[in-house]
C-alpha positions as CSV (number, residue, x, y, z in Angstrom):
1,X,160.7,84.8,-25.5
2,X,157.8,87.3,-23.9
3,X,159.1,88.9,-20.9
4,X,159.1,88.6,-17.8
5,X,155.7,89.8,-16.1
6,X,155.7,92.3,-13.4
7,X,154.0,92.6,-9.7
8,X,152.0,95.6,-8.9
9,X,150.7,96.4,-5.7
10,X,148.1,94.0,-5.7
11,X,149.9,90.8,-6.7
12,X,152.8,91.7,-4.0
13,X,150.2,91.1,-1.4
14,X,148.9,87.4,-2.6
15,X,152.6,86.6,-2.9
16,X,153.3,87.9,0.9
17,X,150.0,85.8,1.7
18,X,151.0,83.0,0.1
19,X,154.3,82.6,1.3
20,X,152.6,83.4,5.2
21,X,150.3,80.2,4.6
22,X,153.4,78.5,3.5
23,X,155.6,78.8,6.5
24,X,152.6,78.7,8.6
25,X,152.0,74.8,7.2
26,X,155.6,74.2,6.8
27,X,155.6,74.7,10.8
28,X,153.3,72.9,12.2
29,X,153.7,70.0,9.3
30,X,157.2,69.1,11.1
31,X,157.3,66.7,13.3
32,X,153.4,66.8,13.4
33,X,152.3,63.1,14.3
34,X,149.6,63.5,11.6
35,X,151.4,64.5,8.8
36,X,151.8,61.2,7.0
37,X,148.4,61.0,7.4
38,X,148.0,64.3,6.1
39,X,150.2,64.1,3.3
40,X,148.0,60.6,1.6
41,X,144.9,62.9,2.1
42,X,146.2,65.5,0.3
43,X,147.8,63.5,-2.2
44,X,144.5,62.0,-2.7
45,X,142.7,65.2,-3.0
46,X,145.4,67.1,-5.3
47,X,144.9,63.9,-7.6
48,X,141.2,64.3,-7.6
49,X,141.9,68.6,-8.0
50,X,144.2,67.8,-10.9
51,X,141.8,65.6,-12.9
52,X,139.3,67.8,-12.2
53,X,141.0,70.6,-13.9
54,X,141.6,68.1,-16.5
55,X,138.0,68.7,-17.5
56,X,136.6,65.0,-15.4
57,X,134.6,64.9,-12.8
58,X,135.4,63.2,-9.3
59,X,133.5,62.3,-6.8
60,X,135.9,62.2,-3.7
61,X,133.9,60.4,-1.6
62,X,134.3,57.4,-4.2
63,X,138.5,58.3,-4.4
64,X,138.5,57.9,-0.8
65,X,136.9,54.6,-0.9
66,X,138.5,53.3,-4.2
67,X,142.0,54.3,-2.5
68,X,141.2,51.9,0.3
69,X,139.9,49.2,-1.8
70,X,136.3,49.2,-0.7
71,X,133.6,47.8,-2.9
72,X,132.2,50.9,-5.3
73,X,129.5,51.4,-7.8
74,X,131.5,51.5,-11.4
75,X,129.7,53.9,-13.6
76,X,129.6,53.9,-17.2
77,X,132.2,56.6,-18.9
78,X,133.5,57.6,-15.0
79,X,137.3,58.1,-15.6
80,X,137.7,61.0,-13.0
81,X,138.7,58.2,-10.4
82,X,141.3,56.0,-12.6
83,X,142.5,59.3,-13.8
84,X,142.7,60.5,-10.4
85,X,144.4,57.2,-8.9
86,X,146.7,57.4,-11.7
87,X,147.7,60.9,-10.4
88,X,148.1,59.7,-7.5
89,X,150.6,57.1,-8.5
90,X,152.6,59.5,-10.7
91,X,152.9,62.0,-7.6
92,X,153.6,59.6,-4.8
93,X,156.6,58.5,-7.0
94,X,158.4,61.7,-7.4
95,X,158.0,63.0,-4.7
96,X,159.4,59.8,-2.9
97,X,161.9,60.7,-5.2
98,X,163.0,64.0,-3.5
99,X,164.6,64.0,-0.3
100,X,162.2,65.3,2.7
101,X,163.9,67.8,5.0
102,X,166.2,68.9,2.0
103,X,166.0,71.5,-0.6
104,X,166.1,69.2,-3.7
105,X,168.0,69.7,-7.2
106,X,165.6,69.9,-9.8
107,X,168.1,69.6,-12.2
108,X,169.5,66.5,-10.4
109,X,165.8,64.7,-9.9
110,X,164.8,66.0,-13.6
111,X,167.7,62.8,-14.4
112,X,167.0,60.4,-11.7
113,X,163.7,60.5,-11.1
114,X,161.3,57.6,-11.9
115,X,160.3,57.1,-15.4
116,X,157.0,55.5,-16.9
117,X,158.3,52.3,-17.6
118,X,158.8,52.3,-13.3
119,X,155.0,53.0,-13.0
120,X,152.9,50.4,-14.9
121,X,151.8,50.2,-18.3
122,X,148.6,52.1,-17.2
123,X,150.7,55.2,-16.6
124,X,152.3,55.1,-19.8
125,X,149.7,54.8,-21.7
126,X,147.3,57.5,-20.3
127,X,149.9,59.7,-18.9
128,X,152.4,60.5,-21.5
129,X,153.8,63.6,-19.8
130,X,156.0,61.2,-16.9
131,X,158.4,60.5,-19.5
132,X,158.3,63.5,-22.2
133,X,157.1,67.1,-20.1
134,X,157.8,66.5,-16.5
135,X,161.8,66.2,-16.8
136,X,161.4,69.0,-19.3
137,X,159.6,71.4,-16.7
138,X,161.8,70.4,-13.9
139,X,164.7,72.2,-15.8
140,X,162.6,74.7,-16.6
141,X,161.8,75.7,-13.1
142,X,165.5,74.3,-12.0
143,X,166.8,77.8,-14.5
144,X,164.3,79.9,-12.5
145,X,165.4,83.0,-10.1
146,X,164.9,82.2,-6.7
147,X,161.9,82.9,-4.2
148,X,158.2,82.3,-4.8
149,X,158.4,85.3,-7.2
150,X,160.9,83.0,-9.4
151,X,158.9,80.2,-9.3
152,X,156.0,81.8,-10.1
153,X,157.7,83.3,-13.3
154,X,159.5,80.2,-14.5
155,X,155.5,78.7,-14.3
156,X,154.5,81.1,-16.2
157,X,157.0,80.8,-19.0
158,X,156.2,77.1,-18.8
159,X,152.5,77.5,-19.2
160,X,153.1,80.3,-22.2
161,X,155.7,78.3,-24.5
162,X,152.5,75.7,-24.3
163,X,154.0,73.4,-21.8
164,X,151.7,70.5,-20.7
165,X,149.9,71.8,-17.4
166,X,149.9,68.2,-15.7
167,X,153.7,68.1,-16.1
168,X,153.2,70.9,-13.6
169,X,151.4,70.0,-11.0
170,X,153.9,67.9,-9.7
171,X,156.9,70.4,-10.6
172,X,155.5,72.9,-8.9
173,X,155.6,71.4,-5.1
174,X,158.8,69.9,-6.0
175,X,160.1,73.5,-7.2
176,X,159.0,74.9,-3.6
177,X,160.7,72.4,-1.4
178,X,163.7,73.2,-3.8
179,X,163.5,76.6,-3.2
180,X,163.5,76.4,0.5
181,X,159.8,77.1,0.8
182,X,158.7,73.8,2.1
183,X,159.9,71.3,4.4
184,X,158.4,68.4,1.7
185,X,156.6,68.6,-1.6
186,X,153.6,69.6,-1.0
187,X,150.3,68.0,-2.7
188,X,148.0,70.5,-4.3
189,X,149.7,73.2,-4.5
190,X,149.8,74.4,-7.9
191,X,148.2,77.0,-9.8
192,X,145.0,75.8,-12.2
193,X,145.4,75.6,-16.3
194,X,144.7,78.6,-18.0
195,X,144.8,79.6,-21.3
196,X,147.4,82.3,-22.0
197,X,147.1,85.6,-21.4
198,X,148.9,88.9,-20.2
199,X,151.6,87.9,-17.6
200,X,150.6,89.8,-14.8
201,X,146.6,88.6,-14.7
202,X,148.3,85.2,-15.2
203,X,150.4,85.4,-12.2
204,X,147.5,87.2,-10.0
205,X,145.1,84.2,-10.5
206,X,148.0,81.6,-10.0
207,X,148.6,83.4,-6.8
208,X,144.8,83.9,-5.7
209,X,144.8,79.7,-6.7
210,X,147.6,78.7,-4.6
211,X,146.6,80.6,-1.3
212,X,143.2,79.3,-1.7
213,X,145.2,75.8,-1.7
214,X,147.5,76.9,0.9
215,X,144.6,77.2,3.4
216,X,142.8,74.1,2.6
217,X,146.0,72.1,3.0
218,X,146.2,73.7,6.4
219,X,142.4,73.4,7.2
220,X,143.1,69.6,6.6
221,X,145.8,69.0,9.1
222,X,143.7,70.9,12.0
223,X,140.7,68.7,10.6
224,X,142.5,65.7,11.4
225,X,144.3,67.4,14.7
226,X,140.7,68.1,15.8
227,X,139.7,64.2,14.7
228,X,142.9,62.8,17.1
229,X,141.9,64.4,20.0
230,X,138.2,64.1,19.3
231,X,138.7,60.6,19.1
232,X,141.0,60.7,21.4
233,X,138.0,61.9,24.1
234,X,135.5,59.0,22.8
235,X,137.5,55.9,23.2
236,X,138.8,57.4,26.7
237,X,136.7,55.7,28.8
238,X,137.1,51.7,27.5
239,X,138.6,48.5,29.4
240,X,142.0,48.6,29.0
241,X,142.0,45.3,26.6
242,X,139.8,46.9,24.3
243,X,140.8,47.3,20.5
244,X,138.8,50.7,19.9
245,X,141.2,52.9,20.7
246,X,143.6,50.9,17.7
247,X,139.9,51.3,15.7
248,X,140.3,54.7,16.2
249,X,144.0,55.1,15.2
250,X,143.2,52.8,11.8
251,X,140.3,55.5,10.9
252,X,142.7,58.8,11.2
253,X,145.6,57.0,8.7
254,X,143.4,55.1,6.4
255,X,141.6,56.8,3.6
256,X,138.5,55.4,4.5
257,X,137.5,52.8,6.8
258,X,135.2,49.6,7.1
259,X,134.5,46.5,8.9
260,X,136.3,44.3,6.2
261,X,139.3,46.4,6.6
262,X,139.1,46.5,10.7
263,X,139.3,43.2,10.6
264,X,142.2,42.5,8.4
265,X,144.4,45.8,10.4
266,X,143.2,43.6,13.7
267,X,144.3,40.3,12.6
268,X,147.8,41.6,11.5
269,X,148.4,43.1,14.2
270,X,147.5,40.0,16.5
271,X,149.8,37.9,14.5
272,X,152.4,39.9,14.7
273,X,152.2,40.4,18.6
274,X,149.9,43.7,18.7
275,X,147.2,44.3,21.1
276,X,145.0,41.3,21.4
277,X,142.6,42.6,24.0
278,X,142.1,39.2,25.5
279,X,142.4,36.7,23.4
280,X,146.0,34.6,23.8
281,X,148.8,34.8,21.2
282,X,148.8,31.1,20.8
283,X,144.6,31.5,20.2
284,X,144.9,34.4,17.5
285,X,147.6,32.2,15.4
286,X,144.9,29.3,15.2
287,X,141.9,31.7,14.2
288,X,140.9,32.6,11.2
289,X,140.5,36.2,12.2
290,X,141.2,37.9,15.6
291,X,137.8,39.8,15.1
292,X,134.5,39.1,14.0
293,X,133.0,41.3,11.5
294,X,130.1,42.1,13.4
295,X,132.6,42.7,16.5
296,X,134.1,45.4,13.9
297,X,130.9,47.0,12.7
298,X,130.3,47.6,15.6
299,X,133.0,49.3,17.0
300,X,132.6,51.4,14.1
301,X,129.3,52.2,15.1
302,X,130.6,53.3,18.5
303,X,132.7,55.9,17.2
304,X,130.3,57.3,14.5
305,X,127.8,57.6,17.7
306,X,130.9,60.2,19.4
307,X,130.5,62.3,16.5
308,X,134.0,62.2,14.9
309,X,133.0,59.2,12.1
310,X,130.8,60.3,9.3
311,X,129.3,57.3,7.1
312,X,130.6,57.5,3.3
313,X,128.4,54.9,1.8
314,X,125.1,54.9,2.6
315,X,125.2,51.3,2.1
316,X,123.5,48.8,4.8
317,X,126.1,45.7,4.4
318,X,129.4,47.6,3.1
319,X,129.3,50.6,5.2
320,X,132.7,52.7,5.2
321,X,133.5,56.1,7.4
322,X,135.7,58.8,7.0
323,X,136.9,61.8,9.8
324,X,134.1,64.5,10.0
325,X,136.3,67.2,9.6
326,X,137.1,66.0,6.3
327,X,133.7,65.4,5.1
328,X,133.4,69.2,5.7
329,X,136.2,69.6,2.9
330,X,134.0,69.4,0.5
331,X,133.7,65.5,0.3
332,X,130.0,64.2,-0.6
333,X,128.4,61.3,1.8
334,X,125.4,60.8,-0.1
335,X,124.9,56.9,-0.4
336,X,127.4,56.1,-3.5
337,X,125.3,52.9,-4.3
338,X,122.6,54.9,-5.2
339,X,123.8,57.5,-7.2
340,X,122.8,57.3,-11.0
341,X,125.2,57.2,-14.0
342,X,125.7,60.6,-15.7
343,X,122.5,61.5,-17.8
344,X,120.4,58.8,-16.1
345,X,117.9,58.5,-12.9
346,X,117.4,55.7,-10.5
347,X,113.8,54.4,-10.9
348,X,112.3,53.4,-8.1
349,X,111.7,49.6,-7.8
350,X,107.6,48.7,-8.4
351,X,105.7,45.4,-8.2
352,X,103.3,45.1,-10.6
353,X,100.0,42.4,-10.1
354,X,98.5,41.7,-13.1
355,X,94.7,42.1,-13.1
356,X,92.0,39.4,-13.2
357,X,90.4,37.8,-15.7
358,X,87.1,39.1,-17.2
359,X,84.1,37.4,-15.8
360,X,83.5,35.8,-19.4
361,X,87.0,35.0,-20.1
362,X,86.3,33.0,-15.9
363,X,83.3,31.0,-17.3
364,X,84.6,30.2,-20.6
365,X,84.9,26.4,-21.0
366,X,88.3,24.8,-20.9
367,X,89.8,22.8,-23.6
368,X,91.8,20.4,-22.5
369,X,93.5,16.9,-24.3
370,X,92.4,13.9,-22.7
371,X,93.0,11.5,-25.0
372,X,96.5,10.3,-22.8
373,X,94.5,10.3,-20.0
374,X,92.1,7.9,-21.1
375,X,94.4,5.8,-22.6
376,X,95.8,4.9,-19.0
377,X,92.2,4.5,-17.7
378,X,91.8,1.9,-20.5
379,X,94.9,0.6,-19.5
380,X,94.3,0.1,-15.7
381,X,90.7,-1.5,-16.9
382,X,92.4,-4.3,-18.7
383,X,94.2,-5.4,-15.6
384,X,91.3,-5.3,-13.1
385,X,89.0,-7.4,-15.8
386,X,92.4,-9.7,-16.0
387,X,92.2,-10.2,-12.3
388,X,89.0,-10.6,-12.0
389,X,88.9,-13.4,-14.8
390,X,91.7,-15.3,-12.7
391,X,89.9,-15.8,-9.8
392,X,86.4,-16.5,-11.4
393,X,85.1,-13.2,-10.6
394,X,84.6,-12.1,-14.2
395,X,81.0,-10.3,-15.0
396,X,78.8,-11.7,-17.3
397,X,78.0,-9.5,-20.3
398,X,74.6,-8.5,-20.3
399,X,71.3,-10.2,-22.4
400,X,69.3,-8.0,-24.7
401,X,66.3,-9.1,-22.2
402,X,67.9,-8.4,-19.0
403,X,69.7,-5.3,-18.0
404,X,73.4,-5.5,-16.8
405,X,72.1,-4.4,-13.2
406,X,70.2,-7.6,-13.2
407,X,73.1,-10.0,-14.1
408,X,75.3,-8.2,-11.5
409,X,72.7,-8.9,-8.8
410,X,72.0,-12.7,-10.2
411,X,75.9,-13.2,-9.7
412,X,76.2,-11.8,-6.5
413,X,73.2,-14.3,-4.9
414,X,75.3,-16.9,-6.4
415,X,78.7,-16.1,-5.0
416,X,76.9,-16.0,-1.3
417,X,75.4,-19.2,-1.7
418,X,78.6,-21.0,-2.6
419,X,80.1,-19.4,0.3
């Protein structure tokens, strides 16, 4: 077993920093009326972080917008987001798991938690550490001294005997609400893989990693503090049966939000006796939906004119919004729909008119079949001579001596006479 490494001067001060940031966002996260909100972004963005260190790439943007089932462009060999989503899944399980307020026992949830076979077939098959590593660093860490210093070692013996890194990503927040450090588990916060080396460069990086971490989680929370009151401020001054200011609540808890998904959060709520503005109970039951979808667009358009909506998309149909403070975390708004696939480059749509003819190629002489349509002519002949004959109006066929003009005009004199 290597031993334990040591903290110099250096690595005492990220530790005091990083246990600062953690009381600091253990403090305001309780009884904050944004933290569940907070705690499915960060979930969302520690999945993203973890299969980025995976070696994929993810475009959060995207993850926001797959998470709340609006329509994306699916590119070819993209398994950041299902990776990421699975993550997602794995996390929100365990740390459902562990009971919030309370220090957990590792040791205790190592045997109780949720297995693979409670996660879907998807999980088991690409993630193979829920079942085999993640019990296995839970005791690990549950053996560990305590304090952020014991943590920190026990990760580090974890990561040096060749332990599987994912298995700790989700360890690690459950090992600091265990330790007292953390009124819940906290998403993200745990240090990136790394090969190994010496102990104490290990546990300086891991530190520099998780106050970096630390301090986005906490910029997140006053992003969407900033976003409730923003919005707050822009939906201040509406009729009191007006459904914006529910709009606005629906965009700080969803992921992402659109007018598809407006409309279904409106509806729901009108059926079950929510704000109707001022259409009847008795009306809502019989409609369809209590909003329109242009109604919802835009009402989404009002609030991305306050400031505190960014659009995600780019799209003009299926257009989507997320809080601007969390656009500023590093989230990319370019329009998703137009973004190529890996190694390939949108070409820009051209219409192409095909030239002229040459001027000889104009006068050349057409060939055409006419042999059907002469047939009918021949045809349609028959049946006027055949009438003709019928009523006595038949020609005469013409004399070697006199010309067929002749005998037309001999037989017409005739046919005036008799009449």
């Amino acid at each position: 077993m290597p031993p334990l490494p040591t903290f110099d001067a250096e690595t005492l001060h990220l530790l005091e920093r990083l246990v600062f940031g953690l009381g600091r966002l253990d403090r305001e996260l309780r009884g904050h009326p944004m933290a569940d909100a907070w705690a499915l972004r960060a979930g969302m963005l520690a999945g993203a972080a973890a299969a980025e260190d995976g070696g994929l790439a993810v475009d959060r943007g995207r993850l926001l917008a797959a998470a709340a089932g609006l329509p994306i462009a699916v590119y070819r060999n993209d398994h950041g987001i299902p990776a990421a989503l699975r993550h997602i899944q794995v996390q929100g399980a365990w740390f459902g798991s562990a009971a919030p307020e309370v220090p957990e026992d590792l040791a205790r949830l190592a045997e109780t938690g949720p297995t693979a076979e409670h996660l879907g077939p998807a999980v088991r098959k690409a993630f193979g550490w829920v079942a085999d590593s993640l019990p296995a660093c839970l005791e690990a860490i549950a053996m560990a001294p305590p304090g952020a210093a014991g943590t920190l070692q026990a990760a580090w013996r974890w990561v040096r005997a060749g332990g599987d890194h994912m298995a700790l990503t989700v360890a690690f927040p459950l090992a600091l609400q265990a330790q007292g450090l953390a009124c819940r588990p906290l998403p993200g916060l745990f240090p990136r893989p790394r090969p190994p080396r010496p102990g104490a460069r290990w546990l300086r990086l891991a530190l520099e990693d998780l106050v970096g971490r630390t301090a986005a989680a906490t910029q997140l929370l006053h992003g969407l503090e900033r976003a409730r009151y923003g919005l707050r401020d822009a939906v201040a001054g509406v009729r009191s049966s007006s459904r914006l200011p529910t709009v606005a609540e629906l965009a700080l808890t969803a992921p992402a939000i659109s007018a598809p998904s407006v409309v279904r959060h409106l509806t729901r709520l009108a059926r079950r006796g929510g704000p109707l503005g001022r259409t009847r109970p008795e009306t809502a039951a019989t409609r369809r939906t209590a909003v329109s979808r242009a109604s919802a667009g835009e009402m989404l358009r009002q609030l991305a004119d306050s400031g505190w909506l960014v659009e995600l998309t780019g799209s003009r149909t299926h257009r989507a919004y997320v809080p601007r403070d969390l656009a500023e975390l590093g989230i990319d708004v370019q329009p998703a729909r137009l973004r190529p696939a890996p190694g390939r480059e949108v070409e820009e749509e051209r219409f192409v008119i095909p030239p002229l003819p040459s001027p000889s190629e104009r006068k050349a002489p057409l060939e055409v079949d006419f042999t059907e349509v002469l047939s009918d002519l021949r045809i349609v002949e028959s049946r006027i001579d055949a009438l003709l004959a019928e009523r006595g109006l038949a020609l005469r066929p013409a004399s070697a001596a006199n010309g067929g003009l002749g005998c037309v005009e001999e037989n017409e004199d005739i046919r005036l006479a008799e009449r």
